[in-house]
N, C-alpha and C positions, 0 to 999 in steps of 0.2 A: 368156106365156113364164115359165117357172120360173128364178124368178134363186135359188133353194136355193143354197148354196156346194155342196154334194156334187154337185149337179147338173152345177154347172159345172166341178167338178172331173171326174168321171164322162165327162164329153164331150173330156177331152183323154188318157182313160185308154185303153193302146193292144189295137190291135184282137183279139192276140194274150194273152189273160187270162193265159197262163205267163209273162209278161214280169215277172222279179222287179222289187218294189218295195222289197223288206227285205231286208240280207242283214247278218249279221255274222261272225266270226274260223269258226263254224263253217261257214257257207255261206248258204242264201236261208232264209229264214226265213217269207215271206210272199211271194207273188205280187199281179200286180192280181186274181185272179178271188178268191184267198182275201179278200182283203180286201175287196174286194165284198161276200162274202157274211157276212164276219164285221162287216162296219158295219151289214147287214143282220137279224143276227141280235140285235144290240145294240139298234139302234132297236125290233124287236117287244116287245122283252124291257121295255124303256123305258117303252114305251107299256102296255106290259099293267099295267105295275106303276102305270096310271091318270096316267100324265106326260102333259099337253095340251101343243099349241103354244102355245110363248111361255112357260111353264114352265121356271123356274131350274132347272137340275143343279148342284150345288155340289160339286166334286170334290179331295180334297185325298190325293193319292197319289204315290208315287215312279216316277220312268219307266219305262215297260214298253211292251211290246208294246200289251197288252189297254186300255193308257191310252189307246193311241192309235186303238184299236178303236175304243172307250166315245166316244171325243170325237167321232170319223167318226160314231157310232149317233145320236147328240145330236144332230149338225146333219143328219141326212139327215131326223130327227124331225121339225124345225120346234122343237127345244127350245133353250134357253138357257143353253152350255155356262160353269161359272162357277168355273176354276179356281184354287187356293189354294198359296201359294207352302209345300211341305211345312217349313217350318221357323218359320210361325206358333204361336203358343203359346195359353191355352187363352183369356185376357184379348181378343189377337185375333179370335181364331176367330168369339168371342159376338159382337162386332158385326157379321162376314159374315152369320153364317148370322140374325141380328135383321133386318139390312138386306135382305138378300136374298132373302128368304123360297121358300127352295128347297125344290121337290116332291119332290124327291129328294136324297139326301147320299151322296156315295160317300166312302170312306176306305180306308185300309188298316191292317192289326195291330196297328200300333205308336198309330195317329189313331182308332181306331173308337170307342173309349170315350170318349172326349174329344165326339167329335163327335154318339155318340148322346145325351149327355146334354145340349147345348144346342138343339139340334135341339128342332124345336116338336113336342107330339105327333102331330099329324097328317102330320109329313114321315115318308115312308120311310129308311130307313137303313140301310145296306148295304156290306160288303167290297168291293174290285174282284174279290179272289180268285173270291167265292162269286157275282157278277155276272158273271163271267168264263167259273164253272160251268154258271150257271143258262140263259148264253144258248146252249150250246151245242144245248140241247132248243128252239129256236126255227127257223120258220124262217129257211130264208135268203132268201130274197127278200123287198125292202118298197119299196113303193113309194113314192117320195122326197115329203116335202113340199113342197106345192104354196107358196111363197115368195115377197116380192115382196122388194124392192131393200132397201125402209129396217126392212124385219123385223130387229128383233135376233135376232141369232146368237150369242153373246158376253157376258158382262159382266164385265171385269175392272176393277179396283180400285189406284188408286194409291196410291203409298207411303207419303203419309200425314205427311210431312215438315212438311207447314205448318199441319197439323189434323186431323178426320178424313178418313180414306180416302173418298175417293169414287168411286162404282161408271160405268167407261166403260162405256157403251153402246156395241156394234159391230154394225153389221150384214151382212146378207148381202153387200148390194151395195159396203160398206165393204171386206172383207174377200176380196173376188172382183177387184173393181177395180185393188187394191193389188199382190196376185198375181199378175192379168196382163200388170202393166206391168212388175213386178221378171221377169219371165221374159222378157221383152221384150229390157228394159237390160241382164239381165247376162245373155242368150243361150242361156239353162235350152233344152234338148232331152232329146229320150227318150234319148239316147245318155251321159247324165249319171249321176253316180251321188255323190252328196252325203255331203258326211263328217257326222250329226249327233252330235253329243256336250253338247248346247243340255239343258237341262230344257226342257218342254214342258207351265209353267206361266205362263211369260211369252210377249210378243208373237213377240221372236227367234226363237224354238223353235219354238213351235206356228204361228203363220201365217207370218211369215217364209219357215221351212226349209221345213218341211212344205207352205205353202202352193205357193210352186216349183216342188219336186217333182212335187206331185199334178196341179198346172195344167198341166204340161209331158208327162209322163208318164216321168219319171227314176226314179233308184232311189235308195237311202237306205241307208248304210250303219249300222248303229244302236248307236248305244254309250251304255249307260242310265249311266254315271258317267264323268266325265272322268277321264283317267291318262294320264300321259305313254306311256305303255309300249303300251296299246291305242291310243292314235293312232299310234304311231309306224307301230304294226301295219297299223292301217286304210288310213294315205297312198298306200300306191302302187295300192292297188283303186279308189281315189276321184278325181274331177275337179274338185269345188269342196268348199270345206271353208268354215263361217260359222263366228265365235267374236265371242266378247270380247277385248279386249284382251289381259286375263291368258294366254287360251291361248296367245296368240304369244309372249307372255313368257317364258314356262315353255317353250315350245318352244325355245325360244334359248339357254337354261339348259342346255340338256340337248347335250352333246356328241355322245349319240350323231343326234340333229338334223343330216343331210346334205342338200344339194342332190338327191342321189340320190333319196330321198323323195318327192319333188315330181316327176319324169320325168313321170308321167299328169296330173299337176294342172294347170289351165289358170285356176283364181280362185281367192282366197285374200279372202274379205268380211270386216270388223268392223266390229263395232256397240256400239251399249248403253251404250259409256262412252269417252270420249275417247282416241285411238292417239297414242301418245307418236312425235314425231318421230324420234326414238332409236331409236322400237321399227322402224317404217317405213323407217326407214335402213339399220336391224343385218338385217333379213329379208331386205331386196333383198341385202343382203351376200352371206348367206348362203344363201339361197337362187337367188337371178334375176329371183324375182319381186316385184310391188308391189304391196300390200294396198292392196286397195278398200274406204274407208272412207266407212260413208253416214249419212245423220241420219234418223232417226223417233224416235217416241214410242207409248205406249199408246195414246192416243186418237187418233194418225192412222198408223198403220204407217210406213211410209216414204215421206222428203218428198223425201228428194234424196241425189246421189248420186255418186259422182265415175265418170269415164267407164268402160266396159269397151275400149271403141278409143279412147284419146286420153291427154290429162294429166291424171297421178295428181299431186295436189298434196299432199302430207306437210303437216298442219296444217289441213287443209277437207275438208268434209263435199261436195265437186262441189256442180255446178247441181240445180235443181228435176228431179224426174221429169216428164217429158212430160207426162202430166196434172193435176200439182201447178201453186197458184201458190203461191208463197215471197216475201213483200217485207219487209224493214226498215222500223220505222217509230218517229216517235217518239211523245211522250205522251200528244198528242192523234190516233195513228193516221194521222199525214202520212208519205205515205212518204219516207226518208231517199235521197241521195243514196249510189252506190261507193263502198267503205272507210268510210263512217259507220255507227257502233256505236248500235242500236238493238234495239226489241223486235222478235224473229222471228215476222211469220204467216202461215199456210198457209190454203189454199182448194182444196178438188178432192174427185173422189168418197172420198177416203181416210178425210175427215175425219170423225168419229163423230156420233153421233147427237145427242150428250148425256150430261147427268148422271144416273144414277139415282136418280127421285125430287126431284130438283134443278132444277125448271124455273128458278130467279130465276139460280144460278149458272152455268145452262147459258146464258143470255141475257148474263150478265157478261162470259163469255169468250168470246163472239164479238162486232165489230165489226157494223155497223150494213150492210154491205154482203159480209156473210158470211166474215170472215176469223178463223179461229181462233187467238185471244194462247195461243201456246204457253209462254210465262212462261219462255224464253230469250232472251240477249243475243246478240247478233250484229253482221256486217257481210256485204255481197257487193262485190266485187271489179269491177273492170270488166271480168273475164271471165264474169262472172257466179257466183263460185261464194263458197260460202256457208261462211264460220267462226263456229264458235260460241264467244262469249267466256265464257260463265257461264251461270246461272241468274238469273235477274233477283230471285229470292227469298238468290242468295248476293251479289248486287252488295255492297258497304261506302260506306256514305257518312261518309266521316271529314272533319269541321271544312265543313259542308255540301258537300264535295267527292265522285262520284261516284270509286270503284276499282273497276274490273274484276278478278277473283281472278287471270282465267285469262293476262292479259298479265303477271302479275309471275310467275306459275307458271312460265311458258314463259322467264324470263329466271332462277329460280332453277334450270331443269332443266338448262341449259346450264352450270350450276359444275362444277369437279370436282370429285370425291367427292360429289353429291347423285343419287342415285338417280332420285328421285321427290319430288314438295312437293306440298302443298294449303294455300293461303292462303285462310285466313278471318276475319270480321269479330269483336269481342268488345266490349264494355262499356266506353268509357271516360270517364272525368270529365271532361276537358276538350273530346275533340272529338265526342262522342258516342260513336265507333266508333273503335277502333285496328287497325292488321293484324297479322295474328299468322300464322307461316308454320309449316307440321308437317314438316320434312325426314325422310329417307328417306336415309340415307347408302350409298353402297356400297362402304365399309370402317367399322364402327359405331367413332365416336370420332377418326375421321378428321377433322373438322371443328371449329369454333368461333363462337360465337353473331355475336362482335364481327366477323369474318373476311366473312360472309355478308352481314349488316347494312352493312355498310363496301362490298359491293361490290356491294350493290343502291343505295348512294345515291351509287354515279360512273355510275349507269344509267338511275335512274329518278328522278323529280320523288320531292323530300323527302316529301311526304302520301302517296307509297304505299310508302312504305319501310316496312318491318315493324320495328314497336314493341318485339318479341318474338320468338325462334325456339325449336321446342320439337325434338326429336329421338326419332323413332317409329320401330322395328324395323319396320313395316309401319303404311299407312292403313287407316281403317277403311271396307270395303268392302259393299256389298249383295251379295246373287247374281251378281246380275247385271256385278257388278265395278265398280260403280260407287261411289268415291266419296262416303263419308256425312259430307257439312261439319255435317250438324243436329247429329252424335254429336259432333263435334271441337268448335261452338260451345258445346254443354252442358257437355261435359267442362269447360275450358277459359274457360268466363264469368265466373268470378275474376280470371284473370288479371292482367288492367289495371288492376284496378279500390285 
């Protein structure tokens, strides 16, 4: 059996090849028969240019159609698609492409120079534009690589917050597995048609959306730059819409944002970075509906999920996906009882392969009975569903006492006039660590350091009261919208001290 991901996409692809897959403001863009034949003509083109399987592609381009071609050509390959969040710089770059030693490099105008120069001599180096050209003279038909389950398909790269990046391994069957159960749970049909507005260099985007979609046989509405103005456009064509948090934010923001909007929509997903219960409150307000908020990571897609029929719980990430396990545990990997705050780990076909290159750390982060320390805190519920309190790399241990960021977050977010907070750990002489909180006001100057401090300590136990409170027009965020406490502890490790 061919477990290829394109394989197993291709078999839920419908029988009718004019059944658009693409469409955007001006109409269908791509069919399934085009794109057939255009992941077809990519993979020849691929391979001609002497790409084996198992061979990195290192891809660092902005969103487009033809990216999405290129990545479809990659995996029908048997190659190893490897791509590069476009806003790396040239310092980054060198250690991708050192680490990864990719047979091929793709870029675009603005990255090509940059990339041909690190690139080793022997790698190929190339435009999308003029790859875009080139496969046009290809044909269209290729016949899919022969694939087994644990073949990598994949290698992307974490953010590098605690050291260097290191490169996930995904494989086929990783990546196949994850997409037929999210199509399952959250009820993807051919009759669907997906709002993406995602980049399609992270997991979100490219296996997430995309994977869905393709597994299901829906269609995709494609908007290569988020704008309020082109989503607004897109809502009433589309039936599920995936983001970040920020997009619902911004959607909210914007007045001209109606219930009207939403009449065709039947899900509203987020991901990648914590949903303000604020946000999940003001939405249903305003809309009717209740954003389904779920938990994954790079190295396992998605672990869990809150229902499509049942309770949406504002503040949790719902129970385990059907073929996920998820348990709490503590130091020594015993599992914790309901409502105890422990390390989160997961077990199921989700979960990756490994480290690139990294056999000793790849062994570190799994348990001895196969469960992957995803290096978040958490608890589950006696309903079973799972909140995640922190990262276990931003826990604070102040005067040997363990803080959780995210319980004093969720009682500074409930002040008025605070916006948004991120409390994080710093430097201090006496207890080792002090808290120190970044508010987010929503009238700037509205607030007062002593006012905040004074009514976190009729709330919370004295050692997690914040030491300090600073006041930030905005946090500082990744792509992907999440939250950067490494950037706010750097900045900010004077402070206490």
């Amino acid at each position: 059996m061919n477990e290829n991901l394109y394989h197993r996409f291709s078999q839920s692809f419908p029988e009718d090849g004019r059944t658009p897959v693409l469409i955007d403001a001006e109409g269908v863009i791509a069919d399934y028969h085009s794109l057939d034949t255009a992941s077809a003509r990519y993979a020849n083109l691929l391979t001609g240019m002497g790409a084996l399987k198992g061979d990195r592609v290192t891809v660092q381009v902005e969103k487009s159609v033809d990216a999405l071609f290129h990545y479809l050509g990659c995996i029908r390959a048997g190659l190893v698609f490897h791509p590069l969040n476009t806003a790396y710089q040239e310092g980054e770059l060198a250690y991708f492409l050192e680490n990864a030693e990719p047979r091929i490099v793709v870029g675009d105008k603005t990255s090509i120079a940059i990339l041909g120069k690190l690139a080793a001599p022997d790698t190929s180096v190339i435009t999308i534009d003029l790859l875009a050209e080139q496969s046009l003279a290809e044909q269209d038909q290729f016949e899919t690589a022969l694939s087994e389950k644990n073949d990598v398909a994949a290698l992307l790269y974490s953010s590098g917050t605690t050291g260097v990046p290191k490169g996930i391994m995904l494989s086929h069957g990783n990546l196949a597995a994850n997409a037929e159960t999210l199509v399952s749970t959250w009820g993807f049909s051919g009759e669907d048609v997906l709002l993406h507005a995602l980049p399609i260099y992270h997991v979100h985007g490219l296996f997430v959306g995309i994977g869905c979609v393709l597994m299901s046989g829906a269609g995709m509405y494609w908007i290569n730059n988020y704008g309020i103005d082109q989503i607004l456009s897109a809502l009433p064509s589309c039936s599920v819409m995936m983001g970040v948090p920020t997009y619902y934010t911004r959607l909210l923001r914007s007045d001209a944002f109606t219930k009207a909007h939403c009449e065709n929509m039947r899900l509203f997903i987020s991901g990648s970075a914590p949903l303000l219960t604020e946000t999940f409150e003001a939405f249903e307000s305003r809309t009717g509906h209740l954003i389904l908020e779920r938990y994954g990571m790079t190295e396992t897609g998605m672990n869990s999920s809150n229902p499509l029929d049942g309770e949406r719980v504002a503040g949790t990430v719902g129970p385990a996906l059907p073929d996920v396990e998820i348990r709490v545990t503590d130091a020594d990997d015993n599992p914790l009882k309901s409502g105890e705050v422990g390390a989160v780990q997961v077990r199921g076909p989700n979960v990756f392969q490994g480290y690139w290159k990294l056999p000793e750390k790849t062994r570190e982060d799994f348990t001895e009975d196969g469960f992957f320390d995803t290096g978040d805190q958490g608890m589950i519920d006696a309903k079973g569903y799972l909140s995640i309190i922190g990262r276990e790399k931003d826990m604070i241990i102040s005067g040997g006492l363990n803080i959780y960021p995210k319980e004093i977050e969720l009682l500074l977010d409930q002040l008025t006039g605070v916006s948004e907070s991120a409390v994080f750990g710093v430097a201090h002489a006496d207890f080792g660590e002090g808290v120190v909180a970044a508010i987010v006001e929503t009238e700037p100057g509205s607030l007062k350091n002593a006012d905040i401090i004074q009514s976190a300590k009729s709330q919370i136990a004295g050692f997690k009261v914040p030491k300090a409170v600073i006041f930030l027009e905005e946090l500082p965020r990744n792509a992907m919208g999440k939250v950067q406490k490494k950037q706010l502890r750097d900045t900010y490790k004077d402070l206490l001290s």
